[in-house]
C-alpha positions, 0 to 999 in steps of 0.5 A: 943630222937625223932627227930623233926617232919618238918613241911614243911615251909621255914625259911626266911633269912635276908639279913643283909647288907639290914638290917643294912642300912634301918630302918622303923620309927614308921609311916611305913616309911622306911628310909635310911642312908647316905653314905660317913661317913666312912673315908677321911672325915678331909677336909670336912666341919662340916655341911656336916658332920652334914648332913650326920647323918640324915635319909632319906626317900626312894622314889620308890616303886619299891626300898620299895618292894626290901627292904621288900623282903630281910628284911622280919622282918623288925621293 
């Protein structure tokens, strides 16, 4: 068998703790996770708890391009 001719491109590696924490809506909006969901949450009040669900938009552009960088197949 042939072995497989390289191109000489770079395959782009996800950073998956990035891409596990932001997601981008349909408009382009990249949003972000709350945290503080994981544990030590019985004292907390079920509002707080309900916010916590939500997503949030990220502000600064300087934190929308360290995002697109480290996820660039980010949907």
């Amino acid at each position: 068998m042939p072995h497989k001719v390289k191109t000489g491109k770079y395959k782009l590696k996800t950073h998956k703790a990035t891409s596990k924490r932001f997601r981008l809506t349909g408009s382009g909006v990249l949003v972000r996770t709350k945290g503080g969901k994981s544990h030590l949450r019985r004292r907390t009040s079920d509002r707080s708890k309900a916010l916590l669900a939500s997503m949030l938009p990220v502000k600064g552009r300087s934190i929308i391009k360290r995002v697109r960088r480290l996820v660039p197949n980010l949907k």
